[in-house]
C-alpha positions in Angstrom: 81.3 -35.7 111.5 81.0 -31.6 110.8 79.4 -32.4 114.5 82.6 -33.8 116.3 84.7 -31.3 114.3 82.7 -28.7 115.6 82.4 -30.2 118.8 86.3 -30.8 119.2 86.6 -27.1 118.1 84.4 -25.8 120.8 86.1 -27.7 123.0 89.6 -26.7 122.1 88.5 -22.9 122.0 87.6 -23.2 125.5 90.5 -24.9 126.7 92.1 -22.1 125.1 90.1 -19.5 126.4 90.2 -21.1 129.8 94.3 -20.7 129.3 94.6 -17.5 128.3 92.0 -16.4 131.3 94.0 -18.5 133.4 97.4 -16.6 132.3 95.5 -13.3 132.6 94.6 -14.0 136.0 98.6 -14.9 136.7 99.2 -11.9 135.3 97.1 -9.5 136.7 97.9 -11.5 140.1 101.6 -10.4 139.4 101.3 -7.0 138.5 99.1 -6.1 141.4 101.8 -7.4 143.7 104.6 -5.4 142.1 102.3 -2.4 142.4 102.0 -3.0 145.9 105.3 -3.6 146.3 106.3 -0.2 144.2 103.7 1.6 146.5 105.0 0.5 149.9 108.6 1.5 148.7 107.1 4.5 147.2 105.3 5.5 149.9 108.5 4.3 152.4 110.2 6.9 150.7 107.8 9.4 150.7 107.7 9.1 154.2 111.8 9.2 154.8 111.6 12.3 152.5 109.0 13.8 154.7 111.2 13.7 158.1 113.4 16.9 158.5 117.3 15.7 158.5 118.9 16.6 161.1 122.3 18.7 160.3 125.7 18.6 162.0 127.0 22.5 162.0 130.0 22.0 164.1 132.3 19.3 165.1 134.7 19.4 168.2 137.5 16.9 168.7 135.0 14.6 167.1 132.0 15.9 168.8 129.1 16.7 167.2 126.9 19.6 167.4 123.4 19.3 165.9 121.6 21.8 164.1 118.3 20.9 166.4 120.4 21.4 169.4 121.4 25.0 168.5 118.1 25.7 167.6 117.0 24.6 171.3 119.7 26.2 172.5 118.8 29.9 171.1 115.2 28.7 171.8 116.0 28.8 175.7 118.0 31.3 175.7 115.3 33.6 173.9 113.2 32.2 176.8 115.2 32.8 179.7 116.1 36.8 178.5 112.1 37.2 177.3 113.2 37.8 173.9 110.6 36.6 171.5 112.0 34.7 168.4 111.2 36.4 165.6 114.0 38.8 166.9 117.0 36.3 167.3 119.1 37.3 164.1 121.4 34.8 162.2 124.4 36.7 163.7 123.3 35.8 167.3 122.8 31.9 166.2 126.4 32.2 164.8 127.1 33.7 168.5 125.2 31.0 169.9 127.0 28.1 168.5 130.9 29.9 169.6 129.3 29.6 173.1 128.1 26.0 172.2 131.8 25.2 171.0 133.2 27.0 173.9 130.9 24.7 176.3 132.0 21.8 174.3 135.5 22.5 174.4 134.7 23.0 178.9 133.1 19.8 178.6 135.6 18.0 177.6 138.2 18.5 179.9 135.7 17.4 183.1 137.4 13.9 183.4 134.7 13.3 186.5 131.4 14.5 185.5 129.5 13.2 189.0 131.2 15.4 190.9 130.2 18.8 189.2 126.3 17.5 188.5 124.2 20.1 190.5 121.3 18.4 192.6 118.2 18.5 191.6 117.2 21.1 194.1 119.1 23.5 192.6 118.1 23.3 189.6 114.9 23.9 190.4 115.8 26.8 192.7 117.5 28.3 189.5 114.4 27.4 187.4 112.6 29.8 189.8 114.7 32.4 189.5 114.9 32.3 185.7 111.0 32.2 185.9 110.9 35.5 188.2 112.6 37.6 185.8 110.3 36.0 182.4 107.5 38.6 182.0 104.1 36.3 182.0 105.7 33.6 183.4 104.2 33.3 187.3 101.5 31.1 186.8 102.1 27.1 185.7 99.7 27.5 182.7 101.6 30.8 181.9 105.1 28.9 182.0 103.3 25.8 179.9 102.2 28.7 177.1 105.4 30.2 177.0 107.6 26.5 176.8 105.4 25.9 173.9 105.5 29.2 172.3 109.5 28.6 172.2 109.1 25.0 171.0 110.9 24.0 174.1 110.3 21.3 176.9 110.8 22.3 180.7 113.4 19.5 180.6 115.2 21.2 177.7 114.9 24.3 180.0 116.2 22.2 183.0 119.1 20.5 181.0 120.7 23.5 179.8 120.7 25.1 183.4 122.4 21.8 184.7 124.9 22.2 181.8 125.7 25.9 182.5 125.8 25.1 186.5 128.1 21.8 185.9 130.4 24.5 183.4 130.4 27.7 186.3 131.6 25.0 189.3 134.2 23.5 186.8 135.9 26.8 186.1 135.2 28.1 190.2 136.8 25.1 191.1 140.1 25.5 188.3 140.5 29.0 188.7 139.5 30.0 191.8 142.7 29.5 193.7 144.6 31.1 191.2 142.1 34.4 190.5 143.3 35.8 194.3 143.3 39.7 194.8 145.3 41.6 197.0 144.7 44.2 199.3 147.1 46.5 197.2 144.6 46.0 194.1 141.3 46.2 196.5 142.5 49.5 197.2 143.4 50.9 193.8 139.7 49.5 192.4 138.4 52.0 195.1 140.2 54.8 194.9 140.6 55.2 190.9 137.1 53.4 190.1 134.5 53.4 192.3 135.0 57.1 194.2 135.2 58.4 191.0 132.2 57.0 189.7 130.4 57.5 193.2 131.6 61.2 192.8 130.1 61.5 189.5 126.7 60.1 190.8 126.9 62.4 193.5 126.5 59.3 196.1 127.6 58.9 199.7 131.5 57.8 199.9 131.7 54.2 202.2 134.7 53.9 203.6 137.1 51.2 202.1 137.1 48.8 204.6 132.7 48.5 204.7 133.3 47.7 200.1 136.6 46.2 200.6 134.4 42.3 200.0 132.8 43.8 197.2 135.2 45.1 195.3 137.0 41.4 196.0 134.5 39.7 194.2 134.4 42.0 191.9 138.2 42.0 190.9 138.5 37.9 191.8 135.6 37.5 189.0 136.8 39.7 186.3 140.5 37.9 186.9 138.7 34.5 186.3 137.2 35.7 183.4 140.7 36.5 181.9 142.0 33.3 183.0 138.9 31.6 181.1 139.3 33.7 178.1 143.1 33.1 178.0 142.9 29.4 178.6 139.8 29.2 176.0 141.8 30.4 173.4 144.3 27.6 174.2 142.5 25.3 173.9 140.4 26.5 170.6 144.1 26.6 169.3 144.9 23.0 170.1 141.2 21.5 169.1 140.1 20.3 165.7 136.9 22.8 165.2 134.9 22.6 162.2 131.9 24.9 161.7 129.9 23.8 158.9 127.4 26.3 156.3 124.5 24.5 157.7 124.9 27.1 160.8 124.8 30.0 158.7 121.2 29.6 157.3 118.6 31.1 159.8 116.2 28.8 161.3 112.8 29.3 161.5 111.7 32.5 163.5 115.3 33.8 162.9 115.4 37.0 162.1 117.9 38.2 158.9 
């Protein structure tokens, strides 16, 4: 009898046993899944954390301007002029993004973009140019250094001399007709500027009529530069600007 008893009892402790191991493993089985689960969110996080957010530090009319694309901007600029990076101050980023704005502002009043795209050929023929005047950058591998120097791409370089060509024939082709000088001005420009100055230098006097195209381009340029100006301020008046404090902190290489 004390047998069976004991017999039943071994077998009931091992059911038991067999139950609890049984629940053990369930549970064990469970939490390892929620750890999982709490490490691929974790680590999901971790990783979204990680990535630099981008931040908006203007808007125009509902257009936004990134703080990654002013960096590139300066970036190109700093290229294009040889000036390394360490040097570009906070003040010239804030200068930066008023051209940015300004270019914006262009932008949006070209209704037919197609028409003021340069070809591709000149922007390459500009590229060359800008490359001529870049101290160390006439050979390829010297232009490849430099591009990664200023954390820029050669199509960063390339897009932001399309921009600026696609901006120069818009405002040629609004303000040309109305920027026209007269012979009245041509000859006041070179008789109370440039004799003077010529004077001064102690340099050779041309007559008027061998500078008289000169001084035309000179005077029909500085008129379209007031009409820009003028009309720029228009339209800054009638936009909805916001800068943003994101633009006042200096990005890296900026100088205080």
């Amino acid at each position: 009898m004390n047998e069976i008893i004991h017999s039943g009892t071994v077998q009931t402790l091992a059911r038991t046993n067999l139950k609890s191991k049984i629940k053990d493993h369930k549970f064990c089985a469970i939490s390892m899944k929620l750890a999982a689960n709490f490490m691929l969110v974790l680590a999901t996080f971790t990783a979204c954390s990680a990535q630099v957010v981008d931040r908006m530090v203007a808007v125009v009319n509902r257009q936004v301007i990134l703080q990654s694309e002013l960096e590139q901007t300066a970036h190109v600029e700093c290229l294009l002029q040889g000036k390394p990076l360490d040097e570009l101050t906070a003040a010239e980023m804030q200068a930066v993004l008023d051209r940015m704005i300004d270019q914006a502002l262009l932008q949006q009043q070209i209704v037919n973009t197609a028409i003021m795209d340069p070809a591709p050929q000149e922007i390459s023929s500009h590229l060359r140019e800008a490359r001529a005047q870049i101290p160390g950058a006439a050979t390829d591998d010297q232009w490849r250094g430099l591009l990664n120097s200023y954390g820029v791409t050669q199509q960063d370089v390339e897009n932001q001399i399309a921009a600026q060509l696609r901006i120069l024939r818009f405002i040629d082709l609004r303000f040309r007709t109305l920027a026209r000088v007269d012979r009245a001005a041509i000859s006041n420009y070179y008789t109370e500027k440039l004799l003077p100055e010529l004077r001064k230098q102690g340099a050779p006097e041309p007559p008027l009529e061998q500078v008289s195209g000169k001084i035309e381009k000179i005077l029909t340029e500085q008129r379209i530069d007031e009409l820009l100006s003028s009309w720029l301020q228009t339209l800054r008046s009638q936009a909805r600007i916001q800068k943003l404090n994101a633009a006042a902190r200096p990005v890296a290489g900026v100088a205080q």
